[in-house]
N, C-alpha and C positions, 0 to 999 in steps of 0.2 A: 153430158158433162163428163161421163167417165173415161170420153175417148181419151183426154193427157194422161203421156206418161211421166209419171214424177218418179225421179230416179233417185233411190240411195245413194249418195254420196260419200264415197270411202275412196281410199289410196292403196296402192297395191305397195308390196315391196320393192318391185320391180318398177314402180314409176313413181321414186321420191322427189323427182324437180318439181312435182306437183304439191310439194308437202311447204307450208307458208313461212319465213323467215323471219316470223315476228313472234311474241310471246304466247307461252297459252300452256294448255296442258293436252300431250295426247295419249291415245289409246291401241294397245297394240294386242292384237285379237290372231286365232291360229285357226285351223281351217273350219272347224266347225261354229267360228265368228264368235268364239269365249274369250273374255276378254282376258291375258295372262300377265298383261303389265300394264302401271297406270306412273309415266312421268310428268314431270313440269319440264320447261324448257323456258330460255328468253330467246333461243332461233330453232322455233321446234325443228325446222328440215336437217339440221346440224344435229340435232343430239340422234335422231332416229336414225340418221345414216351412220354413227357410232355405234348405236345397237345392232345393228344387223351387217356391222364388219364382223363382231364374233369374233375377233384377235385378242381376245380378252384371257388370260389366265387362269378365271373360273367357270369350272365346268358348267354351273350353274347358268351363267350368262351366255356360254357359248350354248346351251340348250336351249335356251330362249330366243336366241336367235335365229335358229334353225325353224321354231315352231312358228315365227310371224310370216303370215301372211298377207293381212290388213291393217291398215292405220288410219285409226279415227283420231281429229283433233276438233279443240275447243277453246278459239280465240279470249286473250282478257285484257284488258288494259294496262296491267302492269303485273310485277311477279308477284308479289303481296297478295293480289288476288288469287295467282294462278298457284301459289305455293297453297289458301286454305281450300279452294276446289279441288286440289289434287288427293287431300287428308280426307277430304266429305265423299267422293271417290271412289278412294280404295276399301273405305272404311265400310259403304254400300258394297261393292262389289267382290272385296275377298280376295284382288288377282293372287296368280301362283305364283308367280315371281318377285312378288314385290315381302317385301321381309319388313321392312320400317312400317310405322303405324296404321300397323293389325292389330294394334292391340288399344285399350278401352280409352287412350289417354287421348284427351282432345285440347283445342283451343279455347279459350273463356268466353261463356256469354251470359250479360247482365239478364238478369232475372226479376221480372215484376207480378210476385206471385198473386192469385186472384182469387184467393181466397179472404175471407174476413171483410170488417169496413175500414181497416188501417192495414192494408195489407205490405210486406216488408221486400225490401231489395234490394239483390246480393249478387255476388259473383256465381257460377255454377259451371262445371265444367263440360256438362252433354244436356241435350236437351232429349227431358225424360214425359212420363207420360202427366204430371205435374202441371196441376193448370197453370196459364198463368200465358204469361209474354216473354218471348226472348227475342236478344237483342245483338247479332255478335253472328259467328263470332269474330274475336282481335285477335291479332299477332304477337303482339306485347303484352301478357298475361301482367306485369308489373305496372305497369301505362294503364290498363284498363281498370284493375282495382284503383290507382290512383285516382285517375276519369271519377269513379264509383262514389269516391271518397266526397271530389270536389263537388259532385252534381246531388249527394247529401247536404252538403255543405247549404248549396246555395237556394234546393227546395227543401231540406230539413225532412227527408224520409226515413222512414225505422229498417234499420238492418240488424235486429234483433228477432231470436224464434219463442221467446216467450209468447205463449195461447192468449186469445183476445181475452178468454173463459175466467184471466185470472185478473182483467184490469177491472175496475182501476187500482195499481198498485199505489202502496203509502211515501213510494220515493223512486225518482227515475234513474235508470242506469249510468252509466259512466259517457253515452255519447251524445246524451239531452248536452252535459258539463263542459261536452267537447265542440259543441254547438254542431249535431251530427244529425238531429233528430230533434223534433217538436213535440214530443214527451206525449204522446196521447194516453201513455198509459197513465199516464196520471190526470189525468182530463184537459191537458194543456192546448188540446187542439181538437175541433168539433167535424165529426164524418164529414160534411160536406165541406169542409176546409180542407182538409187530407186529400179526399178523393179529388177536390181539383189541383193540388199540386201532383199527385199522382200524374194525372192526364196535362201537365205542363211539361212535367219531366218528359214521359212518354213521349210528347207533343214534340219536344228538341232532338228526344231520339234519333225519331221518324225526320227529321231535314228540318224544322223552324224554331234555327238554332243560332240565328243571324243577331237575335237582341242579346241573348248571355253572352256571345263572342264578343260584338262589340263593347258591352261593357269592363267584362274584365280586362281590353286591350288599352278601353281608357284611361282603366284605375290602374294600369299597369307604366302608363304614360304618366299617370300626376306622379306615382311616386318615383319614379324617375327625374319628373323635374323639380320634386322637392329633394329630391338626394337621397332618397330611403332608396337603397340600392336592394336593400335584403328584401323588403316589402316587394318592389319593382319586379325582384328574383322569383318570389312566393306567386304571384300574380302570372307572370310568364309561365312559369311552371303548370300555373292551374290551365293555363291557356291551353297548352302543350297536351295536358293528359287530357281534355274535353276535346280537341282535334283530332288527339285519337281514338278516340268514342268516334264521334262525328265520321270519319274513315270508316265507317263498318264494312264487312264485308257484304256484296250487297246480292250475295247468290244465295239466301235463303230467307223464310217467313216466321215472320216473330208466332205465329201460331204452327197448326198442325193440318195444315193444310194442304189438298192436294187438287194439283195447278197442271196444266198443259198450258205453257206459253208460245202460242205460235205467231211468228213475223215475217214479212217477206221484202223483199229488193228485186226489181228486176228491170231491165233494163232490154229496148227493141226485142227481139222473142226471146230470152232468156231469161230464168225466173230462176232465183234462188232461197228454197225455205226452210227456215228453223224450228224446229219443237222442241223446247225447255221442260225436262221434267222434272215436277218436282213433288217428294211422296213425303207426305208427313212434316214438313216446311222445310225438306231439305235436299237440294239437288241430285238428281240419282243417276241424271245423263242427257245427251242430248242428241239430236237427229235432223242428218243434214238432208238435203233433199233438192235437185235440182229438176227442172223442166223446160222443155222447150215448146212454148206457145205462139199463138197469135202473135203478128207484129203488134207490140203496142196494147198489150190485151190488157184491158181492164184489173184493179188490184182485187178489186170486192172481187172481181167473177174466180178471179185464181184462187184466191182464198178459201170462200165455199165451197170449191171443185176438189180442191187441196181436204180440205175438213172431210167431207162426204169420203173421199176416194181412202186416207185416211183412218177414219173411224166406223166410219157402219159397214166398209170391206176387210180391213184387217185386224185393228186394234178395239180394244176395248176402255171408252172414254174416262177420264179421273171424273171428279164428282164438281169442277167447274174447269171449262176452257178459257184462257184469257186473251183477248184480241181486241186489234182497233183497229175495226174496220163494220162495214154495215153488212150483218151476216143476212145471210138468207133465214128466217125463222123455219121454213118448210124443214129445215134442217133439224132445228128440235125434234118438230113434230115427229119425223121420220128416226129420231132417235128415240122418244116416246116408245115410240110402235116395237123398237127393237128390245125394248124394257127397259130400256139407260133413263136416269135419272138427271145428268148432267144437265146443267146451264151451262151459256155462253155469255161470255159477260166483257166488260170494260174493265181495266185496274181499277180498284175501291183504297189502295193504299200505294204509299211511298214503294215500298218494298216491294209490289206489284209490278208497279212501273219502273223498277227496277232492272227487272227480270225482262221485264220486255222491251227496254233500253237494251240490254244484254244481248237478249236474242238479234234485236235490230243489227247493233251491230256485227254479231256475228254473221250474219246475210249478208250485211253491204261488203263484208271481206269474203265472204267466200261465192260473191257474184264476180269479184273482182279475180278470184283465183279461175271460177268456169272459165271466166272468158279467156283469161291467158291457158288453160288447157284447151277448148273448143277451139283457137286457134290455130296450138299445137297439132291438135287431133284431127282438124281439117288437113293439114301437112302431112302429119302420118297416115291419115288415109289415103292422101290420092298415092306416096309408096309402096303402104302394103297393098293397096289393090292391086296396082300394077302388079307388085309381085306375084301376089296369088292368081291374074289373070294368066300370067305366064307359065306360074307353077300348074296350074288345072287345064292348059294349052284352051281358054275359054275365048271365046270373041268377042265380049265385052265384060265388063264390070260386073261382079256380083255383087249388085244393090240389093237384094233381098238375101239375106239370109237363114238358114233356120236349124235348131240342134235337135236331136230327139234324144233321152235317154230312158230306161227301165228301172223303177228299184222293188224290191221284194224282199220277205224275212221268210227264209224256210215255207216259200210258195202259198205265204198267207198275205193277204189284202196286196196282189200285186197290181202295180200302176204303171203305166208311161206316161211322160209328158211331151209335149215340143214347147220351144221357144222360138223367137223370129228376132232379127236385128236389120234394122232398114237405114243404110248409111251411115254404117258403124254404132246408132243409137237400137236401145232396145226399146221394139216394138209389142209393147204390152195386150193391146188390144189381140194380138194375132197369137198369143199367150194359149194351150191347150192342156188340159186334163183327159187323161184314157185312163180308165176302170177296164183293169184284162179280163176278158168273159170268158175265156177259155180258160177253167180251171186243170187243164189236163199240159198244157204250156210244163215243161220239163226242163226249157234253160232260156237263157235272156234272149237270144234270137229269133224265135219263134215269141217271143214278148214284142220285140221289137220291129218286126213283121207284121203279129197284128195292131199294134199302135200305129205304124205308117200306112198299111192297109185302111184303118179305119179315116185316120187322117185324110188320105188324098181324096176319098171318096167326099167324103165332107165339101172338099177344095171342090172337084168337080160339082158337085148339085149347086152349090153357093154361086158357081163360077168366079172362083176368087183367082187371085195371081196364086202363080205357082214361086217357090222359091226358085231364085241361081244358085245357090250352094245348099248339098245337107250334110252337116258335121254330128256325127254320130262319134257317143263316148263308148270307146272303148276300142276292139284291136281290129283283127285279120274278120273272126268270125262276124263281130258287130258288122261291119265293113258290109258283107256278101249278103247279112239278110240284108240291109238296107236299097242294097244292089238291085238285090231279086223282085223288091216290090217296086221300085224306080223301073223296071224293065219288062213287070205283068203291063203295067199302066203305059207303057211306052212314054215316060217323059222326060223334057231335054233338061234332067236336073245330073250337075256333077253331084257326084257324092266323096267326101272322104271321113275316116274315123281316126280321133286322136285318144291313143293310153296313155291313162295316168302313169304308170310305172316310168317309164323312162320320157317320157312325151313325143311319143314317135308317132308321127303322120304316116298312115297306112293310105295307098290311095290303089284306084283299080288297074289290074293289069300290071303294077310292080309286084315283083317278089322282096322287095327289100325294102324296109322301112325307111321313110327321111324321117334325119333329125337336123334340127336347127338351133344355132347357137341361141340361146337361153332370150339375150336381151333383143332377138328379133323380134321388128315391131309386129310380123303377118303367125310369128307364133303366138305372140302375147294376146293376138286379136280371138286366136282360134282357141286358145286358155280359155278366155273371155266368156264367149258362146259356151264351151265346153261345162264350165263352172256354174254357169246362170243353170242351165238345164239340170243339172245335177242337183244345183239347192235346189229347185224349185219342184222336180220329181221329188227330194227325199221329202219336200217339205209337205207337199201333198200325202206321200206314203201315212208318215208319222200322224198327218190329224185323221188319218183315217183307222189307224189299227189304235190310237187314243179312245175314238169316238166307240169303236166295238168295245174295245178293252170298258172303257168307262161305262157303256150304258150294262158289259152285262155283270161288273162292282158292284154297281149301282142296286142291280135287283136283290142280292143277298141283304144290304145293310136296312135294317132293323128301323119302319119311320122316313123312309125315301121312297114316295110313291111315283106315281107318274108325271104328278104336276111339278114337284120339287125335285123329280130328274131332271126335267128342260129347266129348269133356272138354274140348275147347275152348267148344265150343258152349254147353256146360250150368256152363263156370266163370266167360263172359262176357255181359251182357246185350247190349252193346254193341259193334260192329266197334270204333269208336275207344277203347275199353277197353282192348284190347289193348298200345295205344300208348304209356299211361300207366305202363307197368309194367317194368324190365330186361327183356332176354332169359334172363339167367341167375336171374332169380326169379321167371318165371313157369317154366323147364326146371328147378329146383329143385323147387316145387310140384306140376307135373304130368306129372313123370319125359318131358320132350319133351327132343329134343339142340336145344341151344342157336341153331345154326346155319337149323333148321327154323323159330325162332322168327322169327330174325332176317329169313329170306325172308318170312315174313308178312307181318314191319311192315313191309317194303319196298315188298309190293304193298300192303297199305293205305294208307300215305304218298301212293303215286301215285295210288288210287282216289278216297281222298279229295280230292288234289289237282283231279281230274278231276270232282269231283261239284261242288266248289265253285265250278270255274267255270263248268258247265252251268246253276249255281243251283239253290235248294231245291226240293223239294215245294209242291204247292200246298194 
């Protein structure tokens, strides 16, 4: 099952025709894939091609447009929505660039606290750690309290903070008089009368809200034809602000909940998949994902292929997945075994189905955008091949291709990778990790020598295909080790090396670097390969000097023995994961004393502090 490759989904700078001409909000991330700006658009490819002309006046903006690299976007049906995902957003994520609300102030949502047996319901401006339900948020902070006012009105609930502790009071407040409230403080209404208007109210919330519409549209109608124009007015009006309740934004959970919503669309071998995340009931971002499978291949099989591939290879699961579709249960189990706790389950609410309405559509639009690029990208392959057959004087087409690059920090935990790209798609399966044995390896050549050495050998014993191209990052010297070991093995592979500094193609037997104007498609290809091998070394580097670094933190703090090392180890991908989380919700989760947690992020703060000024990997 693990053979698909499901491929992240992003846009380059350099290739914004690919970026959608409808509404939504997108995401503009710089090379190390941080995300540094977070806009709304109603033609997103329009506003992102303004940001990265950079003819802007402030230096500010002209900085940021220098730093993009990639661009995530996130379809919605109208600005309304995309204007409060953009708030929920930025307001998660913190970008650098963005200056408007970073700061505490948010849009309103109706609050149905759950405490008490008459419990009260008000406006609220964030959703805090406060039990209860929330319902929001609106756009019209005025419209919503109105809404608030009217939907008192007509189930009579308390929006007063007097304590149950002190009723039954000797007289009701001023909104029993205002017919706002059914006075329970004064016994006027018995718990089980309460609590089901409660859950009628709610009930309208949540979408079955079709009988109070109709009714006030009635009563809005008689007095209209008896001529009570003001009455007629007052009724329209209540119409108007329950509408806009009714309107909620529909990208977060009236609880605190945490959701992985995944959907898919796919159409003859094309498959396009969304996961909706959402931490604590409120959208934190989302992940596009496309694949090329089977003609006509099954939705369940892509689905659990997708989930596995996924979650028990990369990520680590939220505490329920949402899907429709019929999972493979082997799949708990084998998350069981990994320690995860999640279910997989069906929406249980409106606001569930929401979100996976949401997702849905965003699949069916960005199935529709693959194909108009897979199109493209069929066209611009058979050019740059040609060209690059010309340019490499080859004799046919390089269908296989493959990158190798090195990374190391001050000649601790050094690794190569390769990567492979079969018909311009990347070939995941043919994906390598090298751990350098040679500790005595003094510069990246002699790295990158024995990563290809070890490599081919591989190829040979396996008898696998050999690649037609190897593009090695880096200059003159990368270039000649890669040479030397293509030419112990005697095999028919070209080789060339591309640097990052100026992006100059070194290839064998020139003394002089080719460069190629910027928007050429056989450069953008060899970026491509270039860049993939580079994340995917540094990403490999990084969990490996994490993993030493962590296990030997770990043995200092005070109450972290062997067993409660590996639940750390195996609940975080990441050292600075840790960081992200309380101390008392990560010793809730994985039964640690709170104080053990605390000395972690302590030495992490300072390790980290201590790496960033040393500088990164190379």
């Amino acid at each position: 099952m693990s053979e698909k490759n499901f491929v992240k989904s992003e846009t380059t700078r350099n290739s914004l025709h690919e970026l959608p001409t409808s509404c939504g909000v997108y995401l503009l991330k710089n090379q190390e894939h941080h995300i540094i700006y977070i806009g709304k658009a109603v033609n997103i490819q329009n506003r992102v091609r303004n940001h990265l002309q950079g003819d802007s006046s402030s230096p500010l903006k002209r900085d940021m447009a220098e730093e993009i690299i990639t661009i995530q976007f996130i379809l919605t049906r109208d600005e309304a929505e995309a204007l409060l995902l953009e708030e929920e957003l930025i307001k998660t994520h913190q970008p650098q660039y963005n200056i408007r609300m970073k700061d505490d102030k948010s849009y309103p949502y109706i609050h149905f606290d759950a405490r008490g047996d008459f419990p009260a319901v008000k406006i609220v401006r964030r959703k805090t750690a406060q039990p209860g339900f929330f319902y929001g948020p609106y756009t019209n902070s005025k419209k919503a309290r109105d809404g608030l006012k009217i939907l008192r009105q007509i189930f009579l609930l308390r929006g007063c903070t007097i304590p149950e502790s002190r009723f039954p009071l000797t007289r009701p407040c001023l909104d029993y008089e205002l017919k706002l409230c059914c006075a329970p403080c004064i016994g006027k209404c018995h718990i089980s009368e309460y609590q089901d208007k409660i859950k009628k109210a709610r009930s309208f919330l949540e979408g079955d809200y079709l009988e109070v519409t109709n009714w006030l549209e009635e009563e809005m109608w008689k007095a209209a034809d008896i001529e009570d124009y003001e009455k007629a007015a007052q009724f329209r009006d209540h119409l108007d602000c329950l509408l806009n309740i009714i309107g909620r934004y529909r990208l977060v959970l009236p609880d605190n909940s945490d959701i992985d919503f995944i959907e898919l669309e796919s159409e003859s071998n094309l498959a396009s998949l969304v996961v909706i995340k959402v931490r604590k009931g409120r959208l934190i971002g989302i992940e596009n994902f496309h694949a090329q499978s089977e003609e006509n291949a099954d939705r369940d099989y892509i689905l659990n292929e997708f989930i596995e591939n996924f979650y028990l290879d990369h990520f680590n699961p939220p505490a329920k997945i949402c899907v429709q579709f019929n999972f493979n249960h082997n799949l708990l189990k084998r998350m069981k075994e990994k320690g995860y706790t999640s279910s997989i389950d069906l929406p249980c609410n409106t606001s569930e189905l929401d979100l996976l309405h949401f997702a849905r559509e965003n699949a069916q639009k960005n199935l529709e955008l693959e194909k108009i690029k897979t199109i493209r990208q069929n066209l611009d392959y058979q050019q740059f091949m040609n060209e690059l057959k010309t340019l490499l004087s080859l004799s046919s087409f390089p269908r296989l291709i493959e990158g190798v690059d090195i990374s190391t920090f001050q000649g601790d935990e050094s690794v190569g990778a390769i990567v492979a790209f079969f018909d311009g798609f990347p070939l995941k399966k043919r994906y390598r990790k090298y751990i350098i044995r040679d500790i005595n390896h003094s510069d990246d050549f002699a790295m990158i020598e024995e990563t290809l050495t070890r490599h081919f050998k591989k190829l040979i014993q396996s008898q696998s295909e050999f690649p037609n191209l190897l593009v090695v990052d880096g200059g003159i010297g990368q270039l000649n080790s890669a040479l030397k070991v293509v030419q112990t093995f005697s095999l028919p592979i070209s080789v060339l090396a591309l640097a990052k500094e100026n992006e100059e193609i070194y290839l064998p037997g020139k003394s002089v670097a080719l460069r190629l104007p910027a928007e050429n498609p056989s450069l953008q290809f060899l970026q491509r390969i270039r860049n993939e091998v580079h994340r995917f070394v540094i990403t490999f580097h990084r969990v490996r000097r994490n993993k030493k670094m962590f296990h030997s933190l770990l043995d200092d703090i005070p109450g972290i023995g062997p067993q409660r090392k590996n639940l750390l180890l195996s609940a975080f991908d990441s050292l600075t994961d840790i960081l992200d989380h309380s101390p008392q919700e990560i010793s809730r989760q994985l039964k640690i004393p709170p104080q053990s947690i605390i000395e972690i992020q302590k030495k992490l703060s300072q390790e980290k502090l201590t790496s960033e000024k040393k500088g990164m990997p190379s």
